[in-house]
C-alpha positions as CSV (number, residue, x, y, z in Angstrom):
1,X,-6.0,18.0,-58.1
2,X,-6.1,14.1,-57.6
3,X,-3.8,12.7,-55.1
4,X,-2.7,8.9,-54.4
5,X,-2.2,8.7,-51.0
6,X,0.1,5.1,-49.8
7,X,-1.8,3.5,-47.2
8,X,-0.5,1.2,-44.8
9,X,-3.2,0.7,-42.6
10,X,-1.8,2.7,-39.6
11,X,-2.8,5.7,-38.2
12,X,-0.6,8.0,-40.3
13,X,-1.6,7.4,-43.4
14,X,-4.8,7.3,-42.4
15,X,-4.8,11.0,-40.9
16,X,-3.6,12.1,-44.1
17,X,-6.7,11.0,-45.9
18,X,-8.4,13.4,-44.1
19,X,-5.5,16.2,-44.1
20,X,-5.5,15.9,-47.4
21,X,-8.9,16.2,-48.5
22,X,-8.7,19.8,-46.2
23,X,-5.9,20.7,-48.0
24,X,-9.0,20.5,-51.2
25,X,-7.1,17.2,-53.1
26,X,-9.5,14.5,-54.1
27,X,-8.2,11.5,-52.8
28,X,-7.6,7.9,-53.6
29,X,-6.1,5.4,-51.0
30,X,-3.7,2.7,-52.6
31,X,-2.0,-0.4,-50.0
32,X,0.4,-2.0,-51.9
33,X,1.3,-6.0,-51.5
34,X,4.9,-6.8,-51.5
35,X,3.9,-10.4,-50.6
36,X,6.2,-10.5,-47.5
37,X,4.3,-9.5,-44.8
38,X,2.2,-12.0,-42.8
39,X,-1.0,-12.8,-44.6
40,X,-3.2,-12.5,-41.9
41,X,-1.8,-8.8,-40.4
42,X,-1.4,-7.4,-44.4
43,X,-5.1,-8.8,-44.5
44,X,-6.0,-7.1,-41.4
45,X,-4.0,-4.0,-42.9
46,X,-6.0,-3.9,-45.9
47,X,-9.4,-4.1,-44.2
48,X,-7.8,-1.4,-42.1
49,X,-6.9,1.5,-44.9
50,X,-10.1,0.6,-46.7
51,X,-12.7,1.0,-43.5
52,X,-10.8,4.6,-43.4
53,X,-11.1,5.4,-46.8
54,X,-14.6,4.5,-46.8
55,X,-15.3,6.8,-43.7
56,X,-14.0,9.7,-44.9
57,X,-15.5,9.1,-48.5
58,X,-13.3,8.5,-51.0
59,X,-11.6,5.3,-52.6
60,X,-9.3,2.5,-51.9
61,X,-7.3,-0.1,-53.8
62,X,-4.4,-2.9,-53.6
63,X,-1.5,-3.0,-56.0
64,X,0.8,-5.7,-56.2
65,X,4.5,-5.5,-55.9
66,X,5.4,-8.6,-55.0
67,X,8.4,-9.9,-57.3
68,X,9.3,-6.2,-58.1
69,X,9.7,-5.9,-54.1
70,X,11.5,-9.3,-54.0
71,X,14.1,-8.6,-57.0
72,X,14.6,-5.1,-55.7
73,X,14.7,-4.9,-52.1
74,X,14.5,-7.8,-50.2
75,X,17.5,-10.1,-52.6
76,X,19.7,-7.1,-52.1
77,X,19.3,-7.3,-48.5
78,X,20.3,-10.5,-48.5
79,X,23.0,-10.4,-50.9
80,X,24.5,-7.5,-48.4
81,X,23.9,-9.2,-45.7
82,X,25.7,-12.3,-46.6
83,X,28.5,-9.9,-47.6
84,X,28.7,-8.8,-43.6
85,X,27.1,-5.4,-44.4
86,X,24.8,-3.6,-42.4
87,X,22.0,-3.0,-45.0
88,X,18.8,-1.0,-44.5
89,X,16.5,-2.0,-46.5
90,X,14.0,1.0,-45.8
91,X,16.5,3.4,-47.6
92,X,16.0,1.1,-50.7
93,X,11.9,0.5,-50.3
94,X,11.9,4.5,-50.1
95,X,14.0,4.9,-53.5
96,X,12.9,2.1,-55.7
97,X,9.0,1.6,-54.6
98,X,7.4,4.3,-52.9
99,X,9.4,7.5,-54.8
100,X,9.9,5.3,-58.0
101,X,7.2,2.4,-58.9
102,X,4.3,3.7,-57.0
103,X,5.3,7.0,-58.7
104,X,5.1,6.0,-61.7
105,X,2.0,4.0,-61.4
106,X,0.4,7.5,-59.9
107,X,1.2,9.7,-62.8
108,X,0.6,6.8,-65.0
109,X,-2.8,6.5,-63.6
110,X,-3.6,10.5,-63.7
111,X,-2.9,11.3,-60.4
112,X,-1.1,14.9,-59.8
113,X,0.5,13.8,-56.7
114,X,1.4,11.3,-54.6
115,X,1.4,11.6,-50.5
116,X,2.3,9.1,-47.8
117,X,2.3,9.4,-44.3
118,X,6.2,10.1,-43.5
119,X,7.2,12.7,-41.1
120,X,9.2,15.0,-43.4
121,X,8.5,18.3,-44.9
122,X,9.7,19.5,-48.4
123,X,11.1,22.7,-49.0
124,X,13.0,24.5,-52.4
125,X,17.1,25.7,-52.6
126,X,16.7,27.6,-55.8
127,X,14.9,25.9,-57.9
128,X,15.0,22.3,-56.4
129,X,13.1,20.4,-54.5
130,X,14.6,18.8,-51.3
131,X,13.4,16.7,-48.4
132,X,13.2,18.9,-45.1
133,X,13.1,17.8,-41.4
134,X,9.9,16.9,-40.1
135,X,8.7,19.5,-37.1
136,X,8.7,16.3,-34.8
137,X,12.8,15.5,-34.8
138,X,12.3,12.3,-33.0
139,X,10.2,10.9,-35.8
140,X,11.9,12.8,-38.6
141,X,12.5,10.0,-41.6
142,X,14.6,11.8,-44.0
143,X,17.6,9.5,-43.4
144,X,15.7,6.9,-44.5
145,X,14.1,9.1,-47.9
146,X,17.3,10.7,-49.1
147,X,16.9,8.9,-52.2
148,X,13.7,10.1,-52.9
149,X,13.0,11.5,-56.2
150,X,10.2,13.2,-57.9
151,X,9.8,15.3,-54.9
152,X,7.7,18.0,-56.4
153,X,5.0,15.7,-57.0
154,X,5.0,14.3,-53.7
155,X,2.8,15.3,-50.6
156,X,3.5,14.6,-46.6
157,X,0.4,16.0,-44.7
158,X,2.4,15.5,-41.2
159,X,5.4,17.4,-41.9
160,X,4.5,20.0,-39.3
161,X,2.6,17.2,-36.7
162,X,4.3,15.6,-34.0
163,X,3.3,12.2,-33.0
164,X,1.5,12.7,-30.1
165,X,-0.6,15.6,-32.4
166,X,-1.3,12.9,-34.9
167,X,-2.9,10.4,-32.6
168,X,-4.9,13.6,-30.4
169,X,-6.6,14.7,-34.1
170,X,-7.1,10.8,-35.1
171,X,-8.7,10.6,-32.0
172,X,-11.0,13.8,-32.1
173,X,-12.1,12.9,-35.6
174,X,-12.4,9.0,-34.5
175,X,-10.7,7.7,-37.1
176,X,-10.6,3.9,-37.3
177,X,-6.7,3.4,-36.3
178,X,-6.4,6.3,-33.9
179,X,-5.0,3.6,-31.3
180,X,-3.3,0.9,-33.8
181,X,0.4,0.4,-32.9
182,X,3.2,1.7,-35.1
183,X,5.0,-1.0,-37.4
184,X,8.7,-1.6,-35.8
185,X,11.9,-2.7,-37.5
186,X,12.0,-4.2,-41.3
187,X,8.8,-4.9,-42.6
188,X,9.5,-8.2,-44.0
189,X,11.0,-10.0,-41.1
190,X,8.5,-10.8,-38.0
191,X,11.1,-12.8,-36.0
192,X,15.0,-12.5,-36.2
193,X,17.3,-11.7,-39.0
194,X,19.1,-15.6,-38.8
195,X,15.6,-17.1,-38.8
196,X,14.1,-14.8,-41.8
197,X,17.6,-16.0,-43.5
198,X,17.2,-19.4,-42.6
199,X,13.5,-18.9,-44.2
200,X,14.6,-17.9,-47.3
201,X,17.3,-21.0,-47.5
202,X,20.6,-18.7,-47.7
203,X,23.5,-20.7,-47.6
204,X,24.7,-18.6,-44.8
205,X,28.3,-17.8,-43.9
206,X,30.1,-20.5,-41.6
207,X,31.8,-20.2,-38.2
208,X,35.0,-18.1,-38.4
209,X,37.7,-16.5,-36.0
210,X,37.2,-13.6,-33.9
211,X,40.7,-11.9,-34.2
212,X,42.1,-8.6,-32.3
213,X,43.7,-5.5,-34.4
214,X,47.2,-7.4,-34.7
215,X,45.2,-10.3,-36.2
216,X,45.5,-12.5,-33.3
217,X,42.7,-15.5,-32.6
218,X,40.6,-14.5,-30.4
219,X,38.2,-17.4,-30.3
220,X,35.2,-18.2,-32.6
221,X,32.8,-16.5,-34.3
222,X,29.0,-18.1,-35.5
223,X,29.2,-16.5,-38.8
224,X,29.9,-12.7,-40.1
225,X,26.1,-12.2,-40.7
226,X,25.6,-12.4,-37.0
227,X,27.6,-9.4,-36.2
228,X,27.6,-5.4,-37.3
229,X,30.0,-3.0,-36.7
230,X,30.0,-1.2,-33.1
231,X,28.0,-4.0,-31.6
232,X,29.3,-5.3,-28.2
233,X,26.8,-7.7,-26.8
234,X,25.8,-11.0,-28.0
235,X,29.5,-11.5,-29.1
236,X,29.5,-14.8,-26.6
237,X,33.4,-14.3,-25.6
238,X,34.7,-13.7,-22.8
239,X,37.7,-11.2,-22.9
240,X,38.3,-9.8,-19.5
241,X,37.3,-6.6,-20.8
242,X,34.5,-4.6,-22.8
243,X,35.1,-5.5,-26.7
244,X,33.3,-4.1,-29.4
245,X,33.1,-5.2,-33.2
246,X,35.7,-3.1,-35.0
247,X,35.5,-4.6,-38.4
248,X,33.8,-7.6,-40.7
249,X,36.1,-9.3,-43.0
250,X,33.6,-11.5,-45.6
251,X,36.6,-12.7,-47.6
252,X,38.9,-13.8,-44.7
253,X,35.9,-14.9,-42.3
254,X,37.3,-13.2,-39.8
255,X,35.4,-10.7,-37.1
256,X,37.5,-8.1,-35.3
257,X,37.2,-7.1,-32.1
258,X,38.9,-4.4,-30.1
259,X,38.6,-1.5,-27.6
260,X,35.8,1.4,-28.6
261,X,38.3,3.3,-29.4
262,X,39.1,1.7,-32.8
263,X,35.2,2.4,-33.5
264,X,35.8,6.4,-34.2
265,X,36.8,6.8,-38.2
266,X,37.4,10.6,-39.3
267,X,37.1,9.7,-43.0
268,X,33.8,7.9,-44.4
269,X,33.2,6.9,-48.1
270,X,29.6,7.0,-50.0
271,X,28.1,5.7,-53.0
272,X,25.4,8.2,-54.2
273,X,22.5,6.1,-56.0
274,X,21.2,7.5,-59.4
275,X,18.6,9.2,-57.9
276,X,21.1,11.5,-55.9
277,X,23.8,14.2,-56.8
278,X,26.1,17.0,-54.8
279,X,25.4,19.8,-57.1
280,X,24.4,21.9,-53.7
281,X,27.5,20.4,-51.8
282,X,29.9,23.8,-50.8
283,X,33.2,24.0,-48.9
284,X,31.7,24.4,-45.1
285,X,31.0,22.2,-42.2
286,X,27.2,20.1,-42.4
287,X,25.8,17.9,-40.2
288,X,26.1,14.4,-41.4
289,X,24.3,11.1,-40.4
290,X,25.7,8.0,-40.6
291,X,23.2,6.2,-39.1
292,X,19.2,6.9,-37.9
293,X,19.7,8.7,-35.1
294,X,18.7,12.1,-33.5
295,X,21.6,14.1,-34.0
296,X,24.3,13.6,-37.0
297,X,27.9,14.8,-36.5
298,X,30.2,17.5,-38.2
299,X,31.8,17.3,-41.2
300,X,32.8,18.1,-44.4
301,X,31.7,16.9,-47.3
302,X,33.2,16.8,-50.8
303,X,32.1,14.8,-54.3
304,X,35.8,13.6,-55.8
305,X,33.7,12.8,-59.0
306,X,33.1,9.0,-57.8
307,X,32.1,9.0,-54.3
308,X,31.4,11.4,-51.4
309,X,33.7,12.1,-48.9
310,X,33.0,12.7,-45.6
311,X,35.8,14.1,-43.4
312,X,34.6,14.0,-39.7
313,X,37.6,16.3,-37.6
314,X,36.5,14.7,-34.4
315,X,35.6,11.2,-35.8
316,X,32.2,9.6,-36.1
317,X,31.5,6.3,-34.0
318,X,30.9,3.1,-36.1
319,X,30.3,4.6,-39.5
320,X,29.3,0.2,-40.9
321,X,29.3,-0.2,-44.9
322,X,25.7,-0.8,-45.8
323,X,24.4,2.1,-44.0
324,X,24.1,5.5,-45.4
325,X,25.8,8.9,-45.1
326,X,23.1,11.7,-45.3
327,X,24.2,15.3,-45.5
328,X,22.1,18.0,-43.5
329,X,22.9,21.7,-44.6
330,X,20.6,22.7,-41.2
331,X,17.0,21.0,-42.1
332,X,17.3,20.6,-45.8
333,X,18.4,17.4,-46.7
334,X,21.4,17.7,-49.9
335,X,22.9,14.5,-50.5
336,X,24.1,11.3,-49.4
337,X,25.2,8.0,-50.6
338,X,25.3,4.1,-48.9
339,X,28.6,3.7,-47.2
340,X,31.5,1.3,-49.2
341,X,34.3,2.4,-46.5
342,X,35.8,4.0,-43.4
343,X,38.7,4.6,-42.1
């Protein structure tokens, strides 16, 4: 069977080229251009994934993405951001490019499969196909995959590595990258979010008033963008006492601020995307992330028709719209939406 295997250049995929051709696929390396990384490290990238590929014998090329990437994940980004959401775009590069366009172009291009170098595992309910925890929880990125579609035709070699096992065999079989650093935070922005907005020419939001629960001026704010819920420092305001961000108002340009207390919201409200339903969803208690972390909390969760409901008994700290609500029944991943509300 023919496999396209997403190559980024790091030492993930790059094991996987070599997992995979033990696992008996024949294998063809693809790094895909969104255009928004640095020239000279997607360059360095590139050179990267094809000095593996060549190693281990089998093919590499570069597909462009680069106003696909720009209409679909990096303008809503910005749009939410402007709109004092927390956005990730990773949850929406997972959905829309790697488990959608890149698909496509796979099975398009004969290709049986298509692998990339997540730390997941995929396992069957019945008769469907859901995203399982990785074997390494720490690295685990189903949060950011629940989207993911198409998942019997996809492939993730390190399901079952940890980290530290992926560099020890990249090492013993001297692949290329075996020491290259991981890739942090949003892959588009090498600075800061204001300067990357600032880059873009985004008429950002102005100055505005911190208030407290009641509504009472606080002082000033530098603009909602600046601030996500839950965050306490860099708030520049002096109020005797630790104050965390409780909520973001866009409409009123207002930023509220108040004890930690106000951060804990038993009910949180989801938007499934297309790719996503709640047909497994039953009346019981799953663990549910609200945000990437190592451990979600409990809660139940139920589909009203529209959105999904999660009602959290003991509360769940700083649940921010923009983020998403992921639904664990133990390590299989069954549903989850981006957040519109909490309360």
């Amino acid at each position: 069977m023919k496999v396209l295997l997403a190559m980024s250049g790091g030492v993930d995929s790059s094991l996987c080229g070599y997992l995979l051709q033990e696992m008996g696929y024949e294998v063809h390396g693809v790094t895909f251009d969104t255009g928004m990384t640095e020239r000279e490290k997607f360059k360095k990238d590139v050179e990267d994934a094809k000095a593996v590929a060549e190693s281990l014998g089998f093919g590499h090329s570069v597909v462009e993405y680069k106003d696909y990437f720009r209409k679909n994940v990096v303008a809503p980004f910005i749009d939410a951001y402007i709109a004092g959401k927390t956005p990730n775009p990773c949850i929406i590069c997972n959905r829309v490019l790697k488990f959608g366009t890149l698909m496509d172009y796979a099975l398009s291009h004969g290709y049986d499969m298509l692998a990339t170098g997540h730390y997941a595992n995929i396992g069957k309910i019945g008769e469907k196909y859901l995203l399982k925890k990785a074997k390494d929880e720490r690295k685990d990125q189903t949060y950011f995959m629940y989207g993911a579609s198409n998942l019997d035709r996809v492939i993730f070699p390190l399901g079952n590595f940890t980290k530290v096992e992926t560099r020890e065999l990249a090492h013993k079989l001297g692949i290329k990258t075996m020491d290259k650093k991981d890739s942090q935070e949003v892959c588009f922005i090498s600075s800061n979010y204001r300067d990357f907005l600032n880059s873009e020419k985004v008429e950002l939001p102005k100055e505005g008033n911190f208030i407290d629960i009641n509504g009472n001026i606080l002082g000033r704010h530098e603009g909602t963008f600046n601030y996500t819920v839950g965050q306490r420092k860099g708030l520049n305001i002096a109020l005797g006492a630790r104050a965390y961000v409780i909520d973001i108002d866009k409409n009123n340009n207002t930023v509220t601020l108040g004890d930690e207390s106000y951060l804990f919201k038993k009910t949180v409200v989801a938007e499934m995307p297309e790719t996503v339903d709640a047909n497994l969803l039953e009346d019981k208690i799953y663990e549910v992330k609200t945000r990437y972390k190592l451990h979600g909390d409990p809660a139940r969760v139920k589909f009203d028709g529209k959105y999904l409901i999660g009602e959290f008994e003991e509360g769940v700290r700083a649940p921010a719209v923009g983020q998403s609500m992921v639904v664990y029944d133990g390590d299989y991943v069954i549903t989850g939406g981006e957040i519109i509300d909490a309360y």
